[in-house]
MDAnalysis code that builds the backbone (N, CA, C; Angstrom):
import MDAnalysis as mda
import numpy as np

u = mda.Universe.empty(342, n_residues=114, atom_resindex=np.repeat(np.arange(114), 3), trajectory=True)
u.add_TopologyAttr("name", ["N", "CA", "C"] * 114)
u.add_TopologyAttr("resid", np.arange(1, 115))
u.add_TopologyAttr("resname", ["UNK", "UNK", "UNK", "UNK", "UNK", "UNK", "UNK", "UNK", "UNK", "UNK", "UNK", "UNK", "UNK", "UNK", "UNK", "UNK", "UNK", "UNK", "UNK", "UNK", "UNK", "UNK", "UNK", "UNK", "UNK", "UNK", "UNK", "UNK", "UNK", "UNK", "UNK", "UNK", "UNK", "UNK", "UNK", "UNK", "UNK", "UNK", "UNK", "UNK", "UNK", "UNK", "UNK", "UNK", "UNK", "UNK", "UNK", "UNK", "UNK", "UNK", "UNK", "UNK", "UNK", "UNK", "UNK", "UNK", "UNK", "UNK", "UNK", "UNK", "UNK", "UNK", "UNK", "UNK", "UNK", "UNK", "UNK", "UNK", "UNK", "UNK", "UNK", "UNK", "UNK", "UNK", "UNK", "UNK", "UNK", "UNK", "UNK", "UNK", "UNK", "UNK", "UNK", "UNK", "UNK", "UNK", "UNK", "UNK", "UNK", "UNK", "UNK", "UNK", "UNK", "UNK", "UNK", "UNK", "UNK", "UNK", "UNK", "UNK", "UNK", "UNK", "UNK", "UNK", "UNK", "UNK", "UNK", "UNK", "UNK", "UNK", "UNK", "UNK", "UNK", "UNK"])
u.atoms.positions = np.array([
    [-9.156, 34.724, 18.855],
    [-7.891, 34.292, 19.410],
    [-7.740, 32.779, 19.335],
    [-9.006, 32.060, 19.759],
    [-8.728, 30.609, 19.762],
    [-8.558, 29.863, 18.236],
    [-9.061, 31.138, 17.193],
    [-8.777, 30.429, 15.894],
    [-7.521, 30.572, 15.554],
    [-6.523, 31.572, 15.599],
    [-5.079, 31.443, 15.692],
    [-4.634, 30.558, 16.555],
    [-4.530, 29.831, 16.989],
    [-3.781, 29.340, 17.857],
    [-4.233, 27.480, 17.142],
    [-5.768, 27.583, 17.055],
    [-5.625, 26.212, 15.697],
    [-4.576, 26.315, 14.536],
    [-4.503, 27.205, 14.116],
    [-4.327, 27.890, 12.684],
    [-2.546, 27.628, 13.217],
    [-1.830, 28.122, 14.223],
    [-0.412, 28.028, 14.172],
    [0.107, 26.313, 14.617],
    [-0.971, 25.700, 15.832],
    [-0.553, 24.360, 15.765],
    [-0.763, 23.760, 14.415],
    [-1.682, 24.171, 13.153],
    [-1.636, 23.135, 11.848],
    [-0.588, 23.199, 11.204],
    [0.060, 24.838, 11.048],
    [0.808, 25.320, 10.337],
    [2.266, 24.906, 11.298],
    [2.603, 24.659, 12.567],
    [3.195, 24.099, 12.990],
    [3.908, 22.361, 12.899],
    [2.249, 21.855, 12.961],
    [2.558, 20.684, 12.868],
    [2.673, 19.920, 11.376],
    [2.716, 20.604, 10.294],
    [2.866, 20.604, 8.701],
    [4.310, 20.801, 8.756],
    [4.781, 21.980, 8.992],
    [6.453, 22.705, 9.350],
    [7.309, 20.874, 10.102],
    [6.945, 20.431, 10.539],
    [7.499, 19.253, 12.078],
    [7.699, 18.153, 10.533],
    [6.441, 18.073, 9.970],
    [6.188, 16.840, 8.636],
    [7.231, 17.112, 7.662],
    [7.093, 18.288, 6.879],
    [8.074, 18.614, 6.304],
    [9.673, 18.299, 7.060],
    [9.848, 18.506, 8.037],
    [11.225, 18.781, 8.087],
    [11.817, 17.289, 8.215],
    [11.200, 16.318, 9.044],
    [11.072, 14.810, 8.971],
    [11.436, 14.392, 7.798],
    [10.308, 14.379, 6.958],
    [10.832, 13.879, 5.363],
    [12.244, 14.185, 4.481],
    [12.481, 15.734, 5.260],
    [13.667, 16.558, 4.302],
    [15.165, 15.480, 5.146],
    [14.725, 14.873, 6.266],
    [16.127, 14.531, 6.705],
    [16.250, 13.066, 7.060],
    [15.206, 12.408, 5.887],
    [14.935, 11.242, 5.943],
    [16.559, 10.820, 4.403],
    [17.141, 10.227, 4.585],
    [18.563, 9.070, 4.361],
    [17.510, 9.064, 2.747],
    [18.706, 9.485, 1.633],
    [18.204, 9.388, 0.079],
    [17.498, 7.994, -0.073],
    [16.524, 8.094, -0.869],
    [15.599, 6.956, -1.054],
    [14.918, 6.482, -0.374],
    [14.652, 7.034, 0.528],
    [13.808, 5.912, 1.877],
    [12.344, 6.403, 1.121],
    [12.523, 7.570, 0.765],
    [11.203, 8.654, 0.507],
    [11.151, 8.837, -1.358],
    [11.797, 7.813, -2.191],
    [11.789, 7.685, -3.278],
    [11.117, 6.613, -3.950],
    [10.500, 6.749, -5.284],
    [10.289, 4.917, -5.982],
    [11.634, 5.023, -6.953],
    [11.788, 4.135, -6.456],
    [13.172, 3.297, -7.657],
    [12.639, 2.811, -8.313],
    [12.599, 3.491, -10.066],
    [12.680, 2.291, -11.087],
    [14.056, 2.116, -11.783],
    [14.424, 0.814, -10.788],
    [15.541, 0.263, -11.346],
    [15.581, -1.717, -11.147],
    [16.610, -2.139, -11.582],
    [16.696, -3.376, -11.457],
    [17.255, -4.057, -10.086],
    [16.302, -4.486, -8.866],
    [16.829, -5.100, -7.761],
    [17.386, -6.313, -7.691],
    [17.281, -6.848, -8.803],
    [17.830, -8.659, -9.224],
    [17.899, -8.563, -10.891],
    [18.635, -9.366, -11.088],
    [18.818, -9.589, -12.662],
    [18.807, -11.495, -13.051],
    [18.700, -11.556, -14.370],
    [18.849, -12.701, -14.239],
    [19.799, -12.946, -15.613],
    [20.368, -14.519, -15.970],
    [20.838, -14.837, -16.500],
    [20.914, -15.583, -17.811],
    [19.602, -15.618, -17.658],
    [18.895, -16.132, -18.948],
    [19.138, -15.386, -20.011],
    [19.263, -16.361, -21.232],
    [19.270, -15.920, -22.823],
    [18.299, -14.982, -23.074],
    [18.137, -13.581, -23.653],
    [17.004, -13.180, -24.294],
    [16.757, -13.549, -25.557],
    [15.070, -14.160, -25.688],
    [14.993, -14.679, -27.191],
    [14.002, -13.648, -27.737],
    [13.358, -12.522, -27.109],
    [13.089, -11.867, -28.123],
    [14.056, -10.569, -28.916],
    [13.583, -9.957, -29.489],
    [14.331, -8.792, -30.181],
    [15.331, -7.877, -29.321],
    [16.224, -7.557, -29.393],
    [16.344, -6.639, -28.163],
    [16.967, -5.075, -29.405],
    [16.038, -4.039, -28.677],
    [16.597, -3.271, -29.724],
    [17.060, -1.951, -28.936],
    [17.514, -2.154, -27.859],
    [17.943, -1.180, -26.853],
    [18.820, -1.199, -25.830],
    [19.552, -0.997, -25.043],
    [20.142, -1.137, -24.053],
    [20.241, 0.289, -23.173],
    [20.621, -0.231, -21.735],
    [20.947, 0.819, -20.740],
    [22.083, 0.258, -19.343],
    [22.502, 0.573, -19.317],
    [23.462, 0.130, -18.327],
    [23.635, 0.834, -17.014],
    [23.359, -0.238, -15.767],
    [22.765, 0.239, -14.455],
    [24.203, -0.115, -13.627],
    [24.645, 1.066, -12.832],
    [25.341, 1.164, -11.556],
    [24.741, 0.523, -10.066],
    [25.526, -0.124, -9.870],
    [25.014, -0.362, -8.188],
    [24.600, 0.798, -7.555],
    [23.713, 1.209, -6.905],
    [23.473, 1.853, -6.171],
    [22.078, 1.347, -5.565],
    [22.360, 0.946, -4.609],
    [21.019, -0.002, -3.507],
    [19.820, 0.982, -3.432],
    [18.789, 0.505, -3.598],
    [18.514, -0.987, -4.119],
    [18.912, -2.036, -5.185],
    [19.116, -0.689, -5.911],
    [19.447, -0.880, -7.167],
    [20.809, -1.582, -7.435],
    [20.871, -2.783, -8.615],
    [22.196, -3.364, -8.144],
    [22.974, -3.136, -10.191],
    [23.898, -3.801, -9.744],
    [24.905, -3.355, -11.407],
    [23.967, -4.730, -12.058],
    [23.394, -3.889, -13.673],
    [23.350, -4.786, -14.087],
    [23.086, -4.015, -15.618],
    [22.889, -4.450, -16.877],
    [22.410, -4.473, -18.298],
    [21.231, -4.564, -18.406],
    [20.474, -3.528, -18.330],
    [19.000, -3.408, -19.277],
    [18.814, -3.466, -20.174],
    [18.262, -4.344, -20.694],
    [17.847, -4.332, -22.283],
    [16.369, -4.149, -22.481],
    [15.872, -3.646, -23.961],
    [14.915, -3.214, -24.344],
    [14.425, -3.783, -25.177],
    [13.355, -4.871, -25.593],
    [12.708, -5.249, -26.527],
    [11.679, -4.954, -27.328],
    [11.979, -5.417, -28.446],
    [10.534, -4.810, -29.740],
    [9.594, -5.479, -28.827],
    [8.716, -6.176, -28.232],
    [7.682, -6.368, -27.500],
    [7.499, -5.174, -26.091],
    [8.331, -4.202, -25.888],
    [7.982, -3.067, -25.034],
    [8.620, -4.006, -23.075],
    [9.511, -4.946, -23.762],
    [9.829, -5.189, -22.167],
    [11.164, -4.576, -21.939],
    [11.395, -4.898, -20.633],
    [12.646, -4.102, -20.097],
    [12.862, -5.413, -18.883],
    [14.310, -5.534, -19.447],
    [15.122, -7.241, -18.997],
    [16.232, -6.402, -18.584],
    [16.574, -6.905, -17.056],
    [17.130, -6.468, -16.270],
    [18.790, -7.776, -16.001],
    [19.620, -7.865, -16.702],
    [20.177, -8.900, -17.019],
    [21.680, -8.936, -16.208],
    [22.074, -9.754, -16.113],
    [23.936, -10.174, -14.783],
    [24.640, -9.517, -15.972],
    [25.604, -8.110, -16.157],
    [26.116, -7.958, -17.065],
    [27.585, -8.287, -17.253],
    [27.856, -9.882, -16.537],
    [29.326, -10.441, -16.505],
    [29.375, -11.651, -17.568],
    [27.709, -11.756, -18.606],
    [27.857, -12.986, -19.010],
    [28.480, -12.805, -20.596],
    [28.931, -13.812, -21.369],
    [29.722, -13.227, -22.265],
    [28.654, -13.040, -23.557],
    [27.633, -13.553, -23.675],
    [26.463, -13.086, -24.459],
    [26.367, -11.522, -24.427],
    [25.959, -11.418, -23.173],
    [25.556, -9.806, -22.672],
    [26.473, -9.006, -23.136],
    [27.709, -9.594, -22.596],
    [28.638, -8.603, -23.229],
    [28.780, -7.849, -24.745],
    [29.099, -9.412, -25.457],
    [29.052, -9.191, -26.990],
    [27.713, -8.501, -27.822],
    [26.352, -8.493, -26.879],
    [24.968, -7.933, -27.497],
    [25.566, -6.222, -27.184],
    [25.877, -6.143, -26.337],
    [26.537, -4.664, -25.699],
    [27.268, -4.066, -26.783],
    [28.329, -5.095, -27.089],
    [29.013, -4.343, -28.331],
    [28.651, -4.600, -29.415],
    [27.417, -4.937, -29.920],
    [27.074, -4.943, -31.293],
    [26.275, -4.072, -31.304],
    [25.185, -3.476, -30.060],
    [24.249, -2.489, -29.775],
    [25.066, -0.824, -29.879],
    [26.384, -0.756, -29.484],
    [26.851, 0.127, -29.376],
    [27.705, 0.483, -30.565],
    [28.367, -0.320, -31.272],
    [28.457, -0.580, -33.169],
    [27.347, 0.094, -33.727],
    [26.142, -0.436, -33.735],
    [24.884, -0.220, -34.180],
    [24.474, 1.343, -34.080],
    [24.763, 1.373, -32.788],
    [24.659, 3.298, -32.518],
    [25.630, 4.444, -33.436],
    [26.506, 3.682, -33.317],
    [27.422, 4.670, -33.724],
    [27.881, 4.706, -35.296],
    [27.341, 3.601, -35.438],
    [27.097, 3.808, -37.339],
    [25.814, 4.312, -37.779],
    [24.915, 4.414, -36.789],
    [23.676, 5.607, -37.154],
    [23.651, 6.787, -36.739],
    [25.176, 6.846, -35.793],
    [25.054, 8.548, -35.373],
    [26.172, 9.280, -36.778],
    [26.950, 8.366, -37.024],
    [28.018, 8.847, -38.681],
    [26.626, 8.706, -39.777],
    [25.945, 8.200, -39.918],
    [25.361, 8.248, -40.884],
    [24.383, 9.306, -40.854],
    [24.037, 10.037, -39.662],
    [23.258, 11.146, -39.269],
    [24.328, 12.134, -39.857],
    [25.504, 12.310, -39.140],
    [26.599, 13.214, -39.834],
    [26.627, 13.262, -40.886],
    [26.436, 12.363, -41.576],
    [27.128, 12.548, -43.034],
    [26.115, 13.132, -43.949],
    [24.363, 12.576, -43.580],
    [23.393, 13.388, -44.094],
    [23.109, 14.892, -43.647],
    [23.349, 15.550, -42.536],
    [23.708, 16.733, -42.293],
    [24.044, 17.781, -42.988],
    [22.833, 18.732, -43.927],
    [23.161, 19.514, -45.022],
    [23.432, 20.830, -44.083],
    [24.999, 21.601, -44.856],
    [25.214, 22.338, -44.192],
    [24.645, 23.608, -45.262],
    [24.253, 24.714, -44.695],
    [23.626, 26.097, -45.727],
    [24.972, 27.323, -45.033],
    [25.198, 27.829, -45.986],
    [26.539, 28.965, -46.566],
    [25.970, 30.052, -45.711],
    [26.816, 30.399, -44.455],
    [26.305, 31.881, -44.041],
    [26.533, 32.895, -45.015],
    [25.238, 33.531, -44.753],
    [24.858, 35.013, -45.457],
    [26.349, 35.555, -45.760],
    [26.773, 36.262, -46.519],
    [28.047, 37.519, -46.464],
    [27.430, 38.635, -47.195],
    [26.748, 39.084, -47.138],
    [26.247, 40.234, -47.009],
    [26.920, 41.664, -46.849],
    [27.253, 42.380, -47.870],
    [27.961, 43.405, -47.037],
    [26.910, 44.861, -46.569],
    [27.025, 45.769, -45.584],
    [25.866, 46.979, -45.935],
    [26.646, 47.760, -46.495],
])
């Protein structure tokens, strides 16, 4: 008897933990990988990527960029550099997603009759 009664306060007090965490306010109980500050500086290495971040706290609005050295630059995306790298990155995409199309071999469905 006295081992049930360990056995329902653990399983009790696990049930109490759980429910705490479940009604803990989004993110308190998360890792954010995102950008909490950005900065304004020129990037001088390669940048061969981008991602573009929404405010959402911690997390604040800003332009990620991606460099051939494997970094990730978290950048103010109001500056007019940023901007114009934005639209040459997104040019860049979309003349390699037509050029994906256009190599795209299509094969003749079967017509077959029985």
């Amino acid at each position: 008897m006295q081992f049930n009664k360990k056995v329902m306060k653990t399983i009790a007090a696990i049930a109490v933990i759980m429910m705490i965490q479940s009604t803990l306010p989004d993110g308190q109980n998360k890792h954010h990988e995102c950008c909490t500050s950005v900065s304004t500086e020129t990037i001088t290495s390669t940048i061969t990527g981008f991602r573009l971040q929404q405010r959402n706290l911690p997390c604040v609005k800003a332009v990620i960029f991606y460099t051939e050295e494997g970094e990730t630059l978290c950048t103010y995306s109001k500056l007019r550099w940023v901007k114009l790298k934005v639209q040459e990155l997104r040019k860049l995409q979309h003349q390699k997603q037509n050029m994906n199309m256009n190599n795209t071999v299509s094969t003749p469905l079967s017509t077959t009759s029985s």
